[in-house]
VMD Tcl script that draws the C-alpha trace (Angstrom):
set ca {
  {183.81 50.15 144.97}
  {182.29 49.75 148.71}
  {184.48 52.48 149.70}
  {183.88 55.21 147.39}
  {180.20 55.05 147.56}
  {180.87 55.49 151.53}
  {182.87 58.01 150.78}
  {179.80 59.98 148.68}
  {177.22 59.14 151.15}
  {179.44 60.52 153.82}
  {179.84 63.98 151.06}
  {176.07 63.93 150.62}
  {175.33 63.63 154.30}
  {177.75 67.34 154.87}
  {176.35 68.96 152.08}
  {173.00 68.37 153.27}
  {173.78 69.58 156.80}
  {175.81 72.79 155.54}
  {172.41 73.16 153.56}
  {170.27 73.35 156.43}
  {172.56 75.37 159.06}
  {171.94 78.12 155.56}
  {168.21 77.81 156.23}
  {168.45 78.60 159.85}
  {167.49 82.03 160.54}
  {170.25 82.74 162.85}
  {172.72 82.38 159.97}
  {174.17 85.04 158.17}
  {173.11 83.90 154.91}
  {169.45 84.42 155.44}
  {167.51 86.91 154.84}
  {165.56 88.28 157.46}
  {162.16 89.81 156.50}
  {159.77 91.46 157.93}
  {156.36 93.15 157.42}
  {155.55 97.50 157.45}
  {152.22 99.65 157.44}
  {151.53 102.24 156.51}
  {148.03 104.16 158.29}
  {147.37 107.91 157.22}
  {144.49 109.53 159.37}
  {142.01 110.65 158.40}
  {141.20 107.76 155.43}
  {139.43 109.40 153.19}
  {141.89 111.97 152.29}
  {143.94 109.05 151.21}
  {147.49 110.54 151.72}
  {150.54 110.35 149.91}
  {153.66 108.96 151.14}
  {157.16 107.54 150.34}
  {159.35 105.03 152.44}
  {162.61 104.37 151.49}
  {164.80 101.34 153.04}
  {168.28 99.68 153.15}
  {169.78 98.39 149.23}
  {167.92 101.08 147.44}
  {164.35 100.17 148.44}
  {162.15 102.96 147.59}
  {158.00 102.32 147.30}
  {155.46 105.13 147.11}
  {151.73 104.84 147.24}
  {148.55 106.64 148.96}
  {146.35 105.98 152.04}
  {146.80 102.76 153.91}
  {148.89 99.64 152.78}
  {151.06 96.75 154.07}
  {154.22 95.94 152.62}
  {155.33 91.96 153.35}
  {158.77 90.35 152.99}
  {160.87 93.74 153.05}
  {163.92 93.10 154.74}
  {165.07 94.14 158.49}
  {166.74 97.75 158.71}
  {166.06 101.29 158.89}
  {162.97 102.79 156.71}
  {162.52 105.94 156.01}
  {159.10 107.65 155.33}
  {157.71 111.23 153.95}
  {154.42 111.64 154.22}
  {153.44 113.49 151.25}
  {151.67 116.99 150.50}
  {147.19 116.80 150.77}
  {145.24 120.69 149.71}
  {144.11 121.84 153.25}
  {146.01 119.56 155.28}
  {149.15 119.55 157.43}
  {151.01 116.73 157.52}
  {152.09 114.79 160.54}
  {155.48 115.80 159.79}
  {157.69 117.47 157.49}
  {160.41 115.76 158.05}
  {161.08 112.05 157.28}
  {160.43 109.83 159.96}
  {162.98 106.88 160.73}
  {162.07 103.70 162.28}
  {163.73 99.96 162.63}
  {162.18 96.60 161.26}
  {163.00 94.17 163.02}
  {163.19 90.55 161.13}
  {159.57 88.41 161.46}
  {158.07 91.29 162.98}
  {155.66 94.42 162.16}
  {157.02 98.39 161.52}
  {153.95 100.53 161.76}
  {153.94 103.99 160.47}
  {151.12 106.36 161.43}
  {150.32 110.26 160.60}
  {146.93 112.22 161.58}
  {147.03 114.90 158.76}
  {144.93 118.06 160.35}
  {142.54 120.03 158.98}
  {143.61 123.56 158.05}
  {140.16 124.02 157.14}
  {137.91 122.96 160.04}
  {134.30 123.09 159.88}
  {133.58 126.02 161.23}
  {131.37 125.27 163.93}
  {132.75 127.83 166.69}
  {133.46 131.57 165.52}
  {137.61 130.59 166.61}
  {137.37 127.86 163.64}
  {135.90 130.43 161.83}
  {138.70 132.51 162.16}
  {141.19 129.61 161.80}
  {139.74 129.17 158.29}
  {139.99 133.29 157.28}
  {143.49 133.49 158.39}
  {144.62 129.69 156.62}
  {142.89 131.26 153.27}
  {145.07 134.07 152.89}
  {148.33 132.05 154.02}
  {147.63 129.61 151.14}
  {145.48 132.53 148.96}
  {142.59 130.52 148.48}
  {140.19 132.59 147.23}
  {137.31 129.71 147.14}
  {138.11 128.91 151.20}
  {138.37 132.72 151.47}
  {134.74 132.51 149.92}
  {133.16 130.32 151.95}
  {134.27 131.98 155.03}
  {132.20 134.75 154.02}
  {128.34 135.34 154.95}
  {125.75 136.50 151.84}
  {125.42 140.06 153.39}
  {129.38 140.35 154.16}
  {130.79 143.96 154.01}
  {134.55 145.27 154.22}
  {134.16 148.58 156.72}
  {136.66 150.88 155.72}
  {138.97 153.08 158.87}
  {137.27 156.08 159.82}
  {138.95 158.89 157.91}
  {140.38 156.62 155.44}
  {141.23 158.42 152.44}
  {140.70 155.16 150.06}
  {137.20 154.80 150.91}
  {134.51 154.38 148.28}
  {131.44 156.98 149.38}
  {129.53 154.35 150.86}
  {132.71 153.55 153.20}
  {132.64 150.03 152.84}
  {132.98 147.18 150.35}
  {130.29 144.65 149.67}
  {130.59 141.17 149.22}
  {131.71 141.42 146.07}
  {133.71 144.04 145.98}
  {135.58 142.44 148.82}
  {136.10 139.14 146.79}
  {137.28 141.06 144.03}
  {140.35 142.64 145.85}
  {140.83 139.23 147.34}
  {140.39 137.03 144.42}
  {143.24 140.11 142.78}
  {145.17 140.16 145.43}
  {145.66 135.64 145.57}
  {146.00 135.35 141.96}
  {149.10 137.36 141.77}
  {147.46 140.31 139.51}
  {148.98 143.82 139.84}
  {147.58 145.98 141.68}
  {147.04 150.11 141.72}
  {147.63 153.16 144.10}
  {145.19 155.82 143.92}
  {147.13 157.87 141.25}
  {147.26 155.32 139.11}
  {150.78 153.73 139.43}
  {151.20 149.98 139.23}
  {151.28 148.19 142.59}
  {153.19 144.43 142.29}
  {151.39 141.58 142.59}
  {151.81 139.45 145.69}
  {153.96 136.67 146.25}
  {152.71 134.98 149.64}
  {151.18 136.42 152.60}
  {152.27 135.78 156.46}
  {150.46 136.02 158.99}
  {152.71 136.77 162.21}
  {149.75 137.55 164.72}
  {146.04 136.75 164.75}
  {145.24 137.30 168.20}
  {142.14 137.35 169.61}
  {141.91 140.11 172.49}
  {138.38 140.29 173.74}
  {135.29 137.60 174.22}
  {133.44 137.34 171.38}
  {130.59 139.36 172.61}
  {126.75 140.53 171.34}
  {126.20 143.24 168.98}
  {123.34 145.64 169.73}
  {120.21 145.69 167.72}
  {121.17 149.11 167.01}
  {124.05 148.46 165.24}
  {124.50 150.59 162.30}
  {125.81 147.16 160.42}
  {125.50 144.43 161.91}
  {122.75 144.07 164.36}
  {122.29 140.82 166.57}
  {125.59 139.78 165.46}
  {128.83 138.72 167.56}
  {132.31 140.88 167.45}
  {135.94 140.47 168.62}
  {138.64 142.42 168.69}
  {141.94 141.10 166.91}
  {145.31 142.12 167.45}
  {146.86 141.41 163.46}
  {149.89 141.32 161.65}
  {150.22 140.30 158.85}
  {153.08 140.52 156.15}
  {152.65 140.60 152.01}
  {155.52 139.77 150.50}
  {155.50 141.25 146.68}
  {156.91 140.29 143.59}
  {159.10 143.07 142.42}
  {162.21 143.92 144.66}
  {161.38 147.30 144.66}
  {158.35 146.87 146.67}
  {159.77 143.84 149.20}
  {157.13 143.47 151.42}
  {153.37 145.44 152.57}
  {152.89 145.05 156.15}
  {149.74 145.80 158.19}
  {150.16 146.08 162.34}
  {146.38 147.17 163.71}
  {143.56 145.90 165.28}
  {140.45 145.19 163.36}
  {137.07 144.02 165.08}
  {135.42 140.90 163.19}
  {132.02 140.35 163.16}
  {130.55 136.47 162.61}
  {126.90 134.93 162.47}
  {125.99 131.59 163.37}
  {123.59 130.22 161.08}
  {121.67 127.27 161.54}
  {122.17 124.48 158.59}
  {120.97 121.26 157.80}
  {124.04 118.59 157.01}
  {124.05 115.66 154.72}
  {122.68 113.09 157.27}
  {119.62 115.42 158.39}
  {121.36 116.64 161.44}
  {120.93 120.30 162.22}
  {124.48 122.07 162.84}
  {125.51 125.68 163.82}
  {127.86 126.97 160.67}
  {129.66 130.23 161.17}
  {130.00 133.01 159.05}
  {132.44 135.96 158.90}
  {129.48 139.01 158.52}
  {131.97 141.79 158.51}
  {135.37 142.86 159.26}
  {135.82 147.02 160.02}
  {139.13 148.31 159.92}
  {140.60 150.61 163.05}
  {143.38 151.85 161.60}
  {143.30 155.15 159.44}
  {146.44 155.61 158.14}
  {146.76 158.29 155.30}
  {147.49 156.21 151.54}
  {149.56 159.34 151.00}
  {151.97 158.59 153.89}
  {151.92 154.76 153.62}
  {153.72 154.64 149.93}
  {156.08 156.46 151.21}
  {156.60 153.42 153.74}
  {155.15 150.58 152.18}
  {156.11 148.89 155.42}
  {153.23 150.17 157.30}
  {149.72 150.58 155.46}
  {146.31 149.42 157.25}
  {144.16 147.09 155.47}
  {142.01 149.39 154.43}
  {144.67 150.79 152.12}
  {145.66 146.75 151.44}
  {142.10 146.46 150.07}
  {142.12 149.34 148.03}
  {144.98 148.48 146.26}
  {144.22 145.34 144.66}
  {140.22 146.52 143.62}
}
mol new
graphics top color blue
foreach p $ca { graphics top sphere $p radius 0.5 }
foreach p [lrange $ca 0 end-1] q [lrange $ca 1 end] { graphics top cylinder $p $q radius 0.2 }
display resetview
């Protein structure tokens, strides 16, 4: 009897020793953990995102979060899609967790809609509206007293030779919500897929305008070099594109923000069109057409 109860002790005693060696951390049995976060910049536009991991692990959520116990390996993560904003990347981003320690992943989305506090962020915003045809950024880019000036010798030209405010957002609010549009003798123009802008180029100072001004007196002008490409819907028609130089006029007005500060806010007064193609040449060509003839179109 003495000797087989030794003989369990001694059975007890390895079991209980193969037991702990499994809780040691350098054995393969364990598994190794470790902690990840997740920090999106700016907060408050509380971005999406999705990391994926080793043995299927796959977690989505928004804005910032901690994720404990995941274990060590390779994580994947895709930061996801935010109106307005670029992403940090648009690729997923790979990083290594080691086990007991912290993998931090971190983004700064930007702004494709600044404030526009400097004419340049001004025109940041008017180009990034007709990329993404946003007709309410497109909006707000644009001053109460905004007119269109139509090309000298333009033969699309209302009377007045320019559009107003609204005539302008009408083409433009056309124009982004895919509606067909018209030549001048009444045949159907397609509607337009997505615009590209290949050049927005700023060639001059932005510089006073006189008093005497027949349009915009007191404000500032700059002279773009633009091109910019609208692709269309029907194959027939594959793509408009406009190569000129248009001058753009902005005014800075003075506004009071939220938290009583007083900030300059820029608006686009007028844009006036250099370029005065013939609409009768241009359909021939759809490839080159000024935007006076672009404007036109879609009215």
């Amino acid at each position: 009897m003495r000797k087989s109860f030794t003989g369990i002790i001694g059975l007890l005693f390895l079991f209980s020793m193969f037991a702990i060696g499994c809780g040691d951390n350098n054995n393969p049995g364990t598994l190794l953990t470790g902690t990840i976060t997740i920090d999106p910049e700016p907060n408050d536009i509380n971005a999406p995102w999705v990391v994926m991991g080793p043995s299927g692990f796959n977690q989505s959520g928004s804005g910032d979060a901690t994720l404990e116990d995941v274990t060590a390996g390779e994580y994947s993560l895709t930061w996801g899609d935010v109106s307005g904003w670029t992403a940090p990347s648009s690729a997923p981003v790979t990083l290594a967790l080691v086990a007991d320690a912290t993998l931090q992943f971190t983004g700064t989305y930007i702004d494709r809609f600044p404030f526009p506090d400097t004419a340049d962020n001004l025109m940041t915003n008017f180009k990034n509206a007709y990329v993404e045809m946003n007709v309410g950024e497109y909006s707000n880019v644009l001053h109460s007293d905004f007119i269109f000036v139509f090309a000298d010798w333009s033969d699309v030209a209302p009377p007045s030779g320019i559009y107003t405010r609204e005539e302008d957002l009408q083409s433009t609010t056309n124009m982004f919500s895919g509606d067909q549009g018209q030549s001048p003798d009444g045949q159907p123009i397609p509607a337009v897929r997505d615009i590209a802008f290949q050049q927005l180029v700023r060639l001059t100072e932005w510089e006073d305008v006189p008093e005497t001004h027949p349009y915009f007196p007191g404000a500032s002008r700059a002279l773009y070099d633009v091109l910019v490409v609208f692709n269309l819907v029907n194959e027939g028609w594959i793509t408009i594109t406009v190569d000129t130089q248009q001058l753009f006029y902005v005014k800075a007005v003075a506004e009071e923000e939220k938290d009583g500060d007083i900030q300059q806010h820029f608006y686009l007064i007028g844009q006036q069109d250099l370029d005065g193609k013939s609409a009768v040449l241009s359909f021939a060509s759809n490839e080159d057409m000024s935007w006076s003839i672009v404007k036109a179109l879609y009215l």
